[in-house]
N, C-alpha and C positions, 0 to 999 in steps of 0.2 A: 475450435481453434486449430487444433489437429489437420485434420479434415481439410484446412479451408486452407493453413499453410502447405498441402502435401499437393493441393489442387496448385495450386499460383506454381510449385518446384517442376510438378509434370509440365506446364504450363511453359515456363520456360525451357525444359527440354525440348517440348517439342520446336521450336522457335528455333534455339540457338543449336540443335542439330545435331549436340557434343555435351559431354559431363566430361569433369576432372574432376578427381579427390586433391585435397590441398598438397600443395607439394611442402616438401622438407626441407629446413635453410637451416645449415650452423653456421655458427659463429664462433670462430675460434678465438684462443687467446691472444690478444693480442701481443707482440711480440716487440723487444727492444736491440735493435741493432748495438753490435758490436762494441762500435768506434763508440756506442755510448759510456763506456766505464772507462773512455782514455781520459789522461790526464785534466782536468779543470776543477773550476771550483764546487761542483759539486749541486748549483743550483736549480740544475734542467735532470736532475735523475729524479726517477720514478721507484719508490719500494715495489716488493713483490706484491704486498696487498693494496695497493694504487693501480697499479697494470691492472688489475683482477678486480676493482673496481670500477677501471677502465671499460675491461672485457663485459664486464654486465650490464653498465651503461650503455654501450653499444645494444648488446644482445637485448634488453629492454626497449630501447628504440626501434628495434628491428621486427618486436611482437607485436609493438604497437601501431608501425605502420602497413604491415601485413595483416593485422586480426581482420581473423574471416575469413582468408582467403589460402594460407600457409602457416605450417606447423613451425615453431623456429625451437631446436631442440636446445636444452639447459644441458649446462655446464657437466650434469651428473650423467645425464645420459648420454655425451658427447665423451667423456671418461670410460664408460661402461661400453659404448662401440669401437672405442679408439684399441682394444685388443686384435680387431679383425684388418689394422691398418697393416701394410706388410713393412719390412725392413728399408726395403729397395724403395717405398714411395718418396717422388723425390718433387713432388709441385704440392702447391692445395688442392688441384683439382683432384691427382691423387687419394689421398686425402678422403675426399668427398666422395668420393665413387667410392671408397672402400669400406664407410660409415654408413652410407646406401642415401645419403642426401641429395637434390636434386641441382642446390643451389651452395654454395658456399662463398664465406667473405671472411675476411681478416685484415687485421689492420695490424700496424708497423709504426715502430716509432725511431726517427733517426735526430741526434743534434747535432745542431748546424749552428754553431758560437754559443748565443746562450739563450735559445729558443731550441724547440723542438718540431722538425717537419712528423706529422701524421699523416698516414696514407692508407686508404681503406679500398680493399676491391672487391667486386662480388662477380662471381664465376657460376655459369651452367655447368654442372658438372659431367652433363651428357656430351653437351660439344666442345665443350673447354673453354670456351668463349667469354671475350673477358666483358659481362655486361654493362659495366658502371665503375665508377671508381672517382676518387676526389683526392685530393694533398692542400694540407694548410697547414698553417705555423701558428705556434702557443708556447710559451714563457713556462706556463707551468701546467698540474693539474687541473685548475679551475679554467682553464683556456682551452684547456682537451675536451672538458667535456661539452661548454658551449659550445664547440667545433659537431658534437655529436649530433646535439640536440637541432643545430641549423640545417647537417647537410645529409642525416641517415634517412630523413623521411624521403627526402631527392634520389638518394643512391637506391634506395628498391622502387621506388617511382618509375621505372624504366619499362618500355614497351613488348618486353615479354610477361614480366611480372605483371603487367597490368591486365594484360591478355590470358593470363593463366585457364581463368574460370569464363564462363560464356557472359557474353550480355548481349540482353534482352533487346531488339529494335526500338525506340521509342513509340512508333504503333505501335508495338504488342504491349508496353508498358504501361501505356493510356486505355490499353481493352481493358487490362487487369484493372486498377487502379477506378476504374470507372463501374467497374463489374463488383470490385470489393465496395463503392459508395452505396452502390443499386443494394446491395445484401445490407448493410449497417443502416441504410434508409427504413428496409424494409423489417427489419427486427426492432428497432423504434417504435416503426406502425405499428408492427404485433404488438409491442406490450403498454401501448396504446388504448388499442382497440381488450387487449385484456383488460387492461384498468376501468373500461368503460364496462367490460360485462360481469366484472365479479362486482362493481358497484351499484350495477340494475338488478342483483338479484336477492333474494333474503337470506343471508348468511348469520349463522351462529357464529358465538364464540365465547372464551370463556376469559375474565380481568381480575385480574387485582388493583388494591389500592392501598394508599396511607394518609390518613386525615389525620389534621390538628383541630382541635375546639377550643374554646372559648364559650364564658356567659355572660352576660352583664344583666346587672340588679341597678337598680336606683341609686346606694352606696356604693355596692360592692362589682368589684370585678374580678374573676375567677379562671386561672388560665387552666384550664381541665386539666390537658393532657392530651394525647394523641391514639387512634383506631388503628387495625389494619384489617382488612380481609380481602374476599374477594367470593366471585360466582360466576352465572350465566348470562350472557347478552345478546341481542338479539338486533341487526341493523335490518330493517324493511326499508326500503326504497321509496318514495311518495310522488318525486317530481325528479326534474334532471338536476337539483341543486338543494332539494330536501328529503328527511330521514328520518323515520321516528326509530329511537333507541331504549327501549325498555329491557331493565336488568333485574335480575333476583340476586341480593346480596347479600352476606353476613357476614358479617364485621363483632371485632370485640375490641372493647375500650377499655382504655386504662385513662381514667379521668384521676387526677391527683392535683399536688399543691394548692391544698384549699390556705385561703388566708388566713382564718382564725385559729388555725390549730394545725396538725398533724391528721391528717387524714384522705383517706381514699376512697372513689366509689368504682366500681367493674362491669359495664354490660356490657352484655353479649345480642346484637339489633339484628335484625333480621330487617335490609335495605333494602326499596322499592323504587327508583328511579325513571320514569318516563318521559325523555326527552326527547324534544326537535330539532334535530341538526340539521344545519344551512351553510353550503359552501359558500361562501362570496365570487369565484372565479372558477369559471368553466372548469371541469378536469383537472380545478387547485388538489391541492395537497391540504392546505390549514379551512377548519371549519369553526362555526363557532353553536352553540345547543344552551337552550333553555329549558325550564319544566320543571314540574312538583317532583318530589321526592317523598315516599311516604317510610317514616322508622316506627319498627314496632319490637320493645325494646322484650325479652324474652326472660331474662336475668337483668336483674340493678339493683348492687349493693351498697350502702355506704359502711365504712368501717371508720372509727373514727374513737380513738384515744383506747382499743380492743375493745369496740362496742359496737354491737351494727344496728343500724336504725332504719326505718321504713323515711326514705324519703320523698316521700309524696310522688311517685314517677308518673308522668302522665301514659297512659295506655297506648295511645299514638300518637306520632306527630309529625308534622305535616312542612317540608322542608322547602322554601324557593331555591333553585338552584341555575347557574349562569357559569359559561366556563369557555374555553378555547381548547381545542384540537390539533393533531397533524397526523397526516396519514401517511405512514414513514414507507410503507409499502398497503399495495389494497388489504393484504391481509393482518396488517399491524400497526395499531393505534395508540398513539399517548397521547393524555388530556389533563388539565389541570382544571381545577374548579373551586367557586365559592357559593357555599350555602347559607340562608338564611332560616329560622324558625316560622312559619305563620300562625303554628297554633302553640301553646307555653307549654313546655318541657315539664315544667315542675308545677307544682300546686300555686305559688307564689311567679306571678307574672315578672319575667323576665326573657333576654335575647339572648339565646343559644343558635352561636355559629360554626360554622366548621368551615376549613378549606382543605383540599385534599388534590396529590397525587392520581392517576390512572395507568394502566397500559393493558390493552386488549386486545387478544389474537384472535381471528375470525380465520374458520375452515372454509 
């Protein structure tokens, strides 16, 4: 990104023939004429912390309609320069040459019955030149600063300010602008054509997961409890839209809340999964995989009222399994899935099912 904004900046250099660094605008305080403390009722004066609320409204409007282009220096560093101003300065421009600014404006406030005339002007401090300027009338504070809000973006709007920094031909802007399509077009393609070859090839990887089980008996139904582990997988390629996926797993269970009692059982399975995944959509992201699953359970204990008992476990057993995918990047996979029993877990025939969590990262 570097790179490619530093190319477009040469770019217009070369074009526009010229650089400038942003030029420097203060804004002073604004200031309350005289005649404003003669005699009346009192309803057109401004406090000090009004003017100065004033003055930043201004100086706010002033950043925001130069941003990017001009520095508009704050109140503290306009304090902080204002020791290099000499005695003898006797205009803004003044002023500004002696601050080292390039531009300066200040606004005025004079009344005139029982409104207030506003007058804001903004000066090249090089040539003295008075570039802009406005006057309006406002009743009160909330009238001043509408008054800001309408006509500060117009008063730096002027045909030097606008000219400060170079612009680009519209040719040269259409090279660029077409040249940067051609490049976002073509990094597309790249990771495109990546996604196509890290998916033709057989990659490893290594998944975790989390399953809930369930059993069901004739009477009885049993909600186990829930697995986790995880291991090795393996995506081989087959066709342009299928996949066989074979895993080596181990998982340990905590099967609990048995109905008739207080009691828990623990294996520890060593999981067998070989399945075929089939995108539906060219180059889709979501897939869907079928296939046995084979458990072969290593450890299984029941405990049961501090008694542990041989519960008939069957040696293997033999799992259907059906599920949904998405391929969040080529190399990173979540899946969700439902299993079914084909051959009986326990001595006494019954349906042990699981459904479980995936995610699998492939090198």
């Amino acid at each position: 990104m570097f790179a490619k904004t530093l190319k477009i900046w040469l770019f217009s250099m070369l074009f526009a023939g010229i650089g400038y660094a942003d030029g420097i605008v203060a804004v002073l305080e604004v200031v309350v004429a005289d005649d404003a403390d003669d005699e009346d009722d009192g309803k057109t004066e401004l406090t000090v912390q009004q003017t100065m609320f004033l003055t930043d409204e201004l100086r706010k409007q002033a950043t925001m309609a130069l941003s990017g282009t001009h520095t508009v220096l704050t109140r503290e560093k306009i304090i902080e320069l204002s020791v290099k101003v000499p005695a003898n300065a006797a205009t803004v421009v003044d002023i500004g040459r002696a601050i080292g600014s390039d531009y300066i404006t200040r606004g005025s406030l004079e009344r005139m019955g029982n409104a207030m005339v506003f007058t804001v002007e903004l000066y090249n401090c090089e040539s003295g030149r008075l570039l802009a300027h406005f006057t309006k009338m406002a009743p009160d504070l909330k009238g001043l600063l509408e008054i800001v809000h309408e006509n500060v973006p117009a008063l730096f709007n002027n045909s030097e300010m606008r000219n400060e920094l170079p612009v680009l031909p519209q040719k040269n802007i259409d090279v660029i602008e077409e040249k940067q399509t051609e490049e976002k077009k073509g990094e597309l393609q790249g990771q495109e054509q990546k996604h196509k070859e890290d998916l033709e090839k057989i990659t490893i990887g290594i998944r975790t997961g989390f399953n809930l089980y369930k059993y069901f008996e004739k009477d009885y139904k049993y909600d186990l409890g829930k697995g986790y582990g995880g291991g090795l997988t393996v995506r081989i390629p087959l066709a342009s839209k299928l996949f066989l996926n074979p895993s080596l797993d181990a998982y340990y269970r905590e099967l609990f809340s048995w109905e008739k009692g207080n009691g828990t059982m623990n294996e520890f399975v060593i999981s067998i999964p070989i399945l075929l995944q089939f995108t539906p959509i060219e180059r889709g992201s979501f897939f869907l995989f079928a296939g046995p699953q084979v458990d072969i359970p290593i450890m299984s204990k029941l405990k049961y009222k501090d008694e542990t008992y041989d519960i008939g476990r069957a040696k293997v057993d033999v799992n259907a399994v059906l599920g949904l995918g998405y391929i969040i990047i080529p190399s990173l996979v979540i899946d969700i899935k439902a299993g079914m029993d084909i051959t009986p877990v326990f001595d006494k025939f019954g349906l042990f099912m699981q459904s479980g969590l995936g995610l699998a990262y492939f090198f």
